[in-house]
C-alpha positions in Angstrom: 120.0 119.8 109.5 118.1 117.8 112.2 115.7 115.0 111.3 114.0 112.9 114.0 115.3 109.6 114.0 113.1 107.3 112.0 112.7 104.6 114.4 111.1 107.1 116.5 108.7 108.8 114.2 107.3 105.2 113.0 106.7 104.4 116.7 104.7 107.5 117.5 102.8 106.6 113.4 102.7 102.7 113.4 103.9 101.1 116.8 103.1 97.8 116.1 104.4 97.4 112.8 107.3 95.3 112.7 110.4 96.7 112.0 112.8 93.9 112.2 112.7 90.2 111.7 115.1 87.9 113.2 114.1 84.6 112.8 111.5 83.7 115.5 111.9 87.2 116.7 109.6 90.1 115.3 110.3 93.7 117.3 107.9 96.1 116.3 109.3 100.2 115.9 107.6 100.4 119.4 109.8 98.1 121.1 112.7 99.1 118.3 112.3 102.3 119.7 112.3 101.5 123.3 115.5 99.2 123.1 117.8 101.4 121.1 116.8 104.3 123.9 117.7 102.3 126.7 121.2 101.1 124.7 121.9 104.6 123.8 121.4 105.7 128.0 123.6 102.7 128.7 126.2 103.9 126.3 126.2 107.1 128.3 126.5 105.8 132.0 129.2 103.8 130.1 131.7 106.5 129.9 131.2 106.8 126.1 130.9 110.4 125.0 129.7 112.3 121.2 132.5 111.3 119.3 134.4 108.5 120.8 134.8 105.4 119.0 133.5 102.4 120.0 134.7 98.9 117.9 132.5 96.1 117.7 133.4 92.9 115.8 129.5 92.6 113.3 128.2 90.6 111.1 124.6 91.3 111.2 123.3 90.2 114.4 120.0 91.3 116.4 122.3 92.7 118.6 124.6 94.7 116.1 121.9 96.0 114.3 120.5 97.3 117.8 123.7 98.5 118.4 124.4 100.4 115.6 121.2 103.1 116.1 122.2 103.2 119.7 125.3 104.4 118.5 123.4 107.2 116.3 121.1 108.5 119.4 124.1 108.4 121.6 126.6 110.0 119.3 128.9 107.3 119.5 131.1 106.9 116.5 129.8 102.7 115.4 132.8 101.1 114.4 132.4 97.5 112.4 135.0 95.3 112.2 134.6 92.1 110.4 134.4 89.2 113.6 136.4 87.0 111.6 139.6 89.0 111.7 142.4 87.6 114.0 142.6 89.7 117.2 146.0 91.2 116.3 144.8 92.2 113.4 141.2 93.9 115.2 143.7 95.2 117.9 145.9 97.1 114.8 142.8 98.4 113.2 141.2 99.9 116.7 144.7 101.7 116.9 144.4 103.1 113.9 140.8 104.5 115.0 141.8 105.4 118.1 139.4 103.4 119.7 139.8 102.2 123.7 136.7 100.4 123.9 134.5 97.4 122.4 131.4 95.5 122.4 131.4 92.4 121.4 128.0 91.4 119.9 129.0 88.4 117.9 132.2 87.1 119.1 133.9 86.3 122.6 137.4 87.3 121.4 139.7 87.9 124.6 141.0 91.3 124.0 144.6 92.2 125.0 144.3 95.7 127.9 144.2 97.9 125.2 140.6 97.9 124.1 138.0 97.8 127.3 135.1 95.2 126.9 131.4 97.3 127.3 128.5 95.3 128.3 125.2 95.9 127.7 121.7 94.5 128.1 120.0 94.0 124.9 116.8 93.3 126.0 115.7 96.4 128.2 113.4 99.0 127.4 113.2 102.6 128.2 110.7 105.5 127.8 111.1 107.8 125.3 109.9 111.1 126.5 111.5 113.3 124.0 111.6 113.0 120.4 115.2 111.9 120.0 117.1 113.7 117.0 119.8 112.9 114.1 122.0 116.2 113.6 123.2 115.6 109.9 126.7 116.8 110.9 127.1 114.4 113.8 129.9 111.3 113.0 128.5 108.2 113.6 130.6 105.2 111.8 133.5 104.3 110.0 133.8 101.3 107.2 137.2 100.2 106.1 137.6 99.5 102.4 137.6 96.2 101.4 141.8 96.6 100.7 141.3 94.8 96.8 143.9 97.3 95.6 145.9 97.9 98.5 145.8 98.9 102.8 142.1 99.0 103.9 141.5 102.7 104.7 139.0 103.3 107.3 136.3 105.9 105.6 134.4 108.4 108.3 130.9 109.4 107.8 128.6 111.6 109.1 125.0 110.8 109.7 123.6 112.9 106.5 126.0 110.5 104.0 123.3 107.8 105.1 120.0 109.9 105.0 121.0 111.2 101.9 122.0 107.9 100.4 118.9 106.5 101.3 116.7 109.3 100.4 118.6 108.8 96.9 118.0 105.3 96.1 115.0 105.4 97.1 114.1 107.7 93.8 114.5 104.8 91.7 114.2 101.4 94.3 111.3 102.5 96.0 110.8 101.2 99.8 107.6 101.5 101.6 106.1 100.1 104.8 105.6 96.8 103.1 108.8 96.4 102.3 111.1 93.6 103.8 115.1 94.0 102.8 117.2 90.9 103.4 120.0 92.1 105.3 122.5 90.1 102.9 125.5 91.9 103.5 127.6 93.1 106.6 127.2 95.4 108.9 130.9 96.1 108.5 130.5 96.7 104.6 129.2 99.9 103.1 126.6 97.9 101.7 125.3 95.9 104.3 125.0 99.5 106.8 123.1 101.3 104.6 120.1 99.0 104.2 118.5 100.1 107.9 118.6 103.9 106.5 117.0 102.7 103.6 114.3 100.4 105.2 113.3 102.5 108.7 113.4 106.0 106.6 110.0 104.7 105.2 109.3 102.5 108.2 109.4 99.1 106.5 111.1 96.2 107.7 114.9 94.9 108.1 114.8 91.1 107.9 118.3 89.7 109.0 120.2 86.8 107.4 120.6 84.5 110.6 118.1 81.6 109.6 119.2 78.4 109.0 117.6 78.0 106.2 118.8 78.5 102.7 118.3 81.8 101.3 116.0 80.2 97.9 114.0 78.8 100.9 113.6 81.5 102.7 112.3 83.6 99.8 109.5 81.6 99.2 108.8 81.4 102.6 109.4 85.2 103.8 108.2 88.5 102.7 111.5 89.6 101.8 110.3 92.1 98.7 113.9 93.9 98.4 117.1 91.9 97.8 120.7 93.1 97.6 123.7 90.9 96.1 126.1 90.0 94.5 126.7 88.0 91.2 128.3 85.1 92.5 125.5 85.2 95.0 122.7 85.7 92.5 124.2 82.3 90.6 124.3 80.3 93.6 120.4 81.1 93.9 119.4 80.2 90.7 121.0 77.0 90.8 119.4 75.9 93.9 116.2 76.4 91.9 114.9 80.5 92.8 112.2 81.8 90.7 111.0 85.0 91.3 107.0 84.0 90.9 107.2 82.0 94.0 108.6 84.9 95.9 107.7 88.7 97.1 110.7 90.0 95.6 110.0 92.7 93.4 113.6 94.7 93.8 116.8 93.1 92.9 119.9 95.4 93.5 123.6 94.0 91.9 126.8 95.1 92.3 130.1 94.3 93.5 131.4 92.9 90.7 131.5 92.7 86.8 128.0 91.9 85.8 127.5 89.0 83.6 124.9 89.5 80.7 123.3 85.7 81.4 122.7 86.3 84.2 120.5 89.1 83.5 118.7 88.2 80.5 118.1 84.5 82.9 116.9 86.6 85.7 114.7 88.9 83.3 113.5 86.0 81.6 111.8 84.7 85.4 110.2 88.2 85.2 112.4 90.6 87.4 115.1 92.5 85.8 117.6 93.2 88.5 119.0 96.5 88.8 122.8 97.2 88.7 125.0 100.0 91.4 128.3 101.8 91.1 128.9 102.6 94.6 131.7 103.0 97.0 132.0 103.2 100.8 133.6 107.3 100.2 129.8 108.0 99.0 127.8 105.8 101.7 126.7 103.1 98.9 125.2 104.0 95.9 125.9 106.4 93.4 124.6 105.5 89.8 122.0 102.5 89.8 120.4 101.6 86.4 118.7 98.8 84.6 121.7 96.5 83.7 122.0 97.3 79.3 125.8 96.6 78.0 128.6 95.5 79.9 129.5 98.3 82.4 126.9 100.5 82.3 125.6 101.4 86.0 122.9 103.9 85.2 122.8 107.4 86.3 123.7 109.6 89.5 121.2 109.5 92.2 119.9 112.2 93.4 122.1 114.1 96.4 125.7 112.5 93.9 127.5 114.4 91.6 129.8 112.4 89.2 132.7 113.9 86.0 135.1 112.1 84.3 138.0 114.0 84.0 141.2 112.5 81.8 139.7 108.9 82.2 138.9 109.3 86.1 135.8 109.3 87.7 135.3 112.1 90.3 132.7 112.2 92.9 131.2 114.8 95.4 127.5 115.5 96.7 125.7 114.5 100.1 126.5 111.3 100.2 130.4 112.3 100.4 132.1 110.7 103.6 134.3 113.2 106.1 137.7 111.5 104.9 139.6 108.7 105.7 140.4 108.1 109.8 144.1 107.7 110.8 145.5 107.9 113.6 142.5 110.5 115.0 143.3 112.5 112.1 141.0 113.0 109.3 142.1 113.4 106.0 139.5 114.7 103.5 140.9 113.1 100.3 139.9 116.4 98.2 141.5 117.7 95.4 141.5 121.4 95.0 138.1 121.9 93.8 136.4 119.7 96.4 136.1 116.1 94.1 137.2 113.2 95.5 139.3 111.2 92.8 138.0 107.3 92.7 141.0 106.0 90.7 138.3 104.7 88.8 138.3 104.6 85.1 134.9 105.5 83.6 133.0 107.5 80.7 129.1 108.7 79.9 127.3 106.9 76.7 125.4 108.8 74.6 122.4 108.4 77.0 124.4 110.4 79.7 124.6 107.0 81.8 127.9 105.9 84.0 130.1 103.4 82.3 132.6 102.0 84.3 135.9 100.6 83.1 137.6 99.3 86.1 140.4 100.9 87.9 143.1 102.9 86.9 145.2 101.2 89.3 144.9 97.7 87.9 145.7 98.3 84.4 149.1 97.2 83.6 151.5 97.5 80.4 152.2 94.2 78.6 154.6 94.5 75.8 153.6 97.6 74.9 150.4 97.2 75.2 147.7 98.7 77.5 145.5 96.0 79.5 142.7 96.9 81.5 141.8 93.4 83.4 138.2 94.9 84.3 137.7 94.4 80.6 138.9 90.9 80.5 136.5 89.7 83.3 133.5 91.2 81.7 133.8 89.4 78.8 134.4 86.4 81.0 131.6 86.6 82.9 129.2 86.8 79.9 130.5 82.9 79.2 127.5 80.7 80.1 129.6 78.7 82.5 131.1 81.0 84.5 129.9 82.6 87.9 132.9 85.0 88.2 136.4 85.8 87.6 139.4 87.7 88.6 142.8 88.7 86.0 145.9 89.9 87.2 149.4 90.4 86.0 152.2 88.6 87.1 155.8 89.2 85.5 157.1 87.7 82.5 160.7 87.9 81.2 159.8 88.8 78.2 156.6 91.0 77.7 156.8 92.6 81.6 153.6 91.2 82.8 151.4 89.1 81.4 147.7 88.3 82.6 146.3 85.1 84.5 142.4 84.3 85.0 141.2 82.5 88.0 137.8 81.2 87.1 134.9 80.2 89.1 132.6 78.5 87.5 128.9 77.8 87.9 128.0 75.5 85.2 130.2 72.9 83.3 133.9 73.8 83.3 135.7 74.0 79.6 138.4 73.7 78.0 141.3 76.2 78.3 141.0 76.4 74.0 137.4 77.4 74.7 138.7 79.7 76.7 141.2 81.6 74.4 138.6 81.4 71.8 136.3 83.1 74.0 138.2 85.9 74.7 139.8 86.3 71.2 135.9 86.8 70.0 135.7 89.7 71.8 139.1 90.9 72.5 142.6 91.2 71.3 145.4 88.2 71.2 147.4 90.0 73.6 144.5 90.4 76.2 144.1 86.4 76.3 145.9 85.2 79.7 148.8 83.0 80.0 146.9 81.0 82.3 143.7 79.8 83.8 143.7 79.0 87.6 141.1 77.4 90.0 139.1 79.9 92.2 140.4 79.8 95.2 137.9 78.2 98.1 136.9 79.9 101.3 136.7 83.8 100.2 134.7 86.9 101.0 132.2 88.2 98.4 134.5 91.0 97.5 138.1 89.0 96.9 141.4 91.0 97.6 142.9 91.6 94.2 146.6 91.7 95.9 145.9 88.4 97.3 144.9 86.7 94.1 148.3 88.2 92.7 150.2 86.8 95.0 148.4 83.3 94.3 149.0 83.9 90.6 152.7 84.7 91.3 153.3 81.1 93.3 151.1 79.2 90.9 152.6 80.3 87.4 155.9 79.4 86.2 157.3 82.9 85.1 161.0 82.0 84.3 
């Protein structure tokens, strides 16, 4: 299938409509249109061909963004590696790609030989005399998973996973040319890529997250209408003050974590009910979004997803599926024999045919005998009024195998680890109550690395 590109058809409907906000900066889909051409022809006399792989370290920057639907016209495979990542570790992931080359919108690393710097001018402009196209089948970018459970895998996708994820959510978080989405998360996250699809498909406008002011602020002062987060990020807002009356907001999407029931009935009880997402980089972002009911719920498929739960699993396939997982220059499509790709997550339908989610299979563990799912232990923590999030893992115990530890991070007033127990024991059974309560750790990404906070557990708790 070939689509126009979006950019394109909004400059030939509404060139002076803005398209993206960057602080002080306002490009309309004319000039939107005009820059990404000239990017894309400057890719080209670069050397860079359909299908080669180009890495650049991005946040969310002007630049990246621009970047990013150069990449699409050009056929360049848009690569997005998180610019905080030490150069060896960049250089190792590039390998893995088999990547040569870089562009480096928003760092000034000094790479090694191996990757070749591109340069590029951001600010020209070139005609566009034909109607440049988006082949469905063509590869344009790889995300690596976040690595929670294990080795980041870099997922490849083809430029109909995004149209048809944004075509999808768009059934149930309408977009329109009013529309301004906060571009919250990164470029380099499955979350944060897919908001331009969603926002240029019906020619509203991408606002990015580079002012310095704070982001209750710059609601009330913006016409940001569409917000994506997540929990801990929704709790930070509301204690800075955020009501939803003095803002444009009208669509709240949450996911990412386990979602706390205060938090909803606090944000339903401003007047906008957030919605909640089960999605995954394999299926370009969403794949069930719903109003946010009992714990785990996540609504039903979108359209262009298809979801089963088979023996506990949840199994995924559709338009929105990814190519496979990039190694090496090969591609491994991750299928089992009837074409389903196997999340390793643990799931069921309700009675009302929605998605619950349970947590992994992966991360449940056996603790004398018995069968503990942490997923479940942090949704019930997270429905405490004090606390913003939390993470349980198992760390050995001579006794019972492996036991589970809680590392809390709280929002309001911290309790007692009694309160604690009791709190769990409400809901849950004795053996499900961890060992131990931990500090969250400072200074970590919005989706923490479940290995890491295992190995924190193992140094911090006394397991002879």
């Amino acid at each position: 299938m070939i689509d126009i590109c979006p950019i394109h058809y909004w400059d030939k409907e509404t060139p002076e409509h803005i398209a993206i906000e960057a602080g002080s900066v306002r490009l309309d889909y004319r000039t939107l249109d005009r820059r990404v051409a000239s990017l894309a022809q400057q890719l080209a006399r670069s050397g860079l061909m359909p299908g080669d792989r180009l890495i650049v370290p991005a946040k969310g920057s002007l630049e990246s963004l621009l970047l990013a639907w150069a990449c699409l016209r050009a056929g360049v495979v848009f690569c997005p590696l998180n610019p905080a990542f030490p150069i060896a570790q960049q250089l190792n992931l590039a390998k893995r790609l088999q990547a040569e080359r870089v562009c480096q919108t928003e760092s000034d690393h000094h790479y090694p030989a191996e990757l070749t710097p591109v340069s590029l001018d951001f600010l020209a402009e070139a005609d566009v005399r034909e109607p440049p196209v988006l082949d469905s089948n063509q590869l344009c970018n790889t995300i690596f998973t976040s690595g929670s459970s294990g080795t980041p895998k870099a997922v490849l996708h083809r430029v109909g996973n995004h149209l048809a994820s944004a075509r999808g959510s768009a059934s149930l978080i309408p977009v329109d040319q009013n529309s301004g989405w906060l571009l919250s998360l990164p470029l380099f996250h499955i979350g944060g890529y897919a908001i331009p699809f969603r926002v240029f498909l019906a020619g509203g406008r991408v606002i990015l997250d580079d002012a310095p002011d704070t982001l209750a602020e710059r609601l009330e002062q913006q016409a940001i209408t569409h917000l994506s987060l997540v929990p801990t990020q929704l709790w930070r807002l509301l204690k800075a003050g955020f009501t939803p009356k003095r803002t444009q907001l009208r669509e709240l999407l949450l996911g990412g974590a386990a979602i706390p029931a205060p938090l909803v009935a606090q944000m339903t009880s401003l007047g906008l009910t957030p919605k909640v997402s089960y999605g995954l980089s394999e299926m370009a972002s969403q794949v069930c979004t719903g109003i946010p009911t009992v714990p785990g719920v996540v609504g039903k498929p979108l359209p262009g997803r298809e979801v089963r739960v088979i023996d506990g699993e949840i199994q995924l396939r559709g338009e929105t599926l990814f190519c496979g997982y990039l190694n090496d220059g090969v591609i491994d499509p991750a299928l089992n024999a009837e074409g389903w790709f196997a999340t390793r997550d643990k799931g069921h339908f309700n009675a009302d045919g929605a998605l619950v989610v349970e947590g992994r299979l992966d991360n449940g563990f056996i603790s004398g005998g018995e069968n503990i799912q942490p997923e479940s232990i942090e949704q019930h923590l997270v429905d405490h009024p004090s606390i913003a999030q939390a993470l349980v893992v198992a760390v050995p115990h001579p006794e019972w195998g492996e036991r589970p530890v809680a590392f809390i991070d709280w929002h309001g007033e911290a309790v007692q680890e009694q309160a604690l127990n009791n709190w769990v024991r409400e809901a849950l059974p004795g053996f499900m109550v961890p060992d131990a309560w931990l500090a969250w750790p400072p200074g970590l990404g919005f989706k923490p690395s479940r290995t890491q906070f295992a190995e924190l557990a193992r140094e911090q708790v006394n397991t002879v």
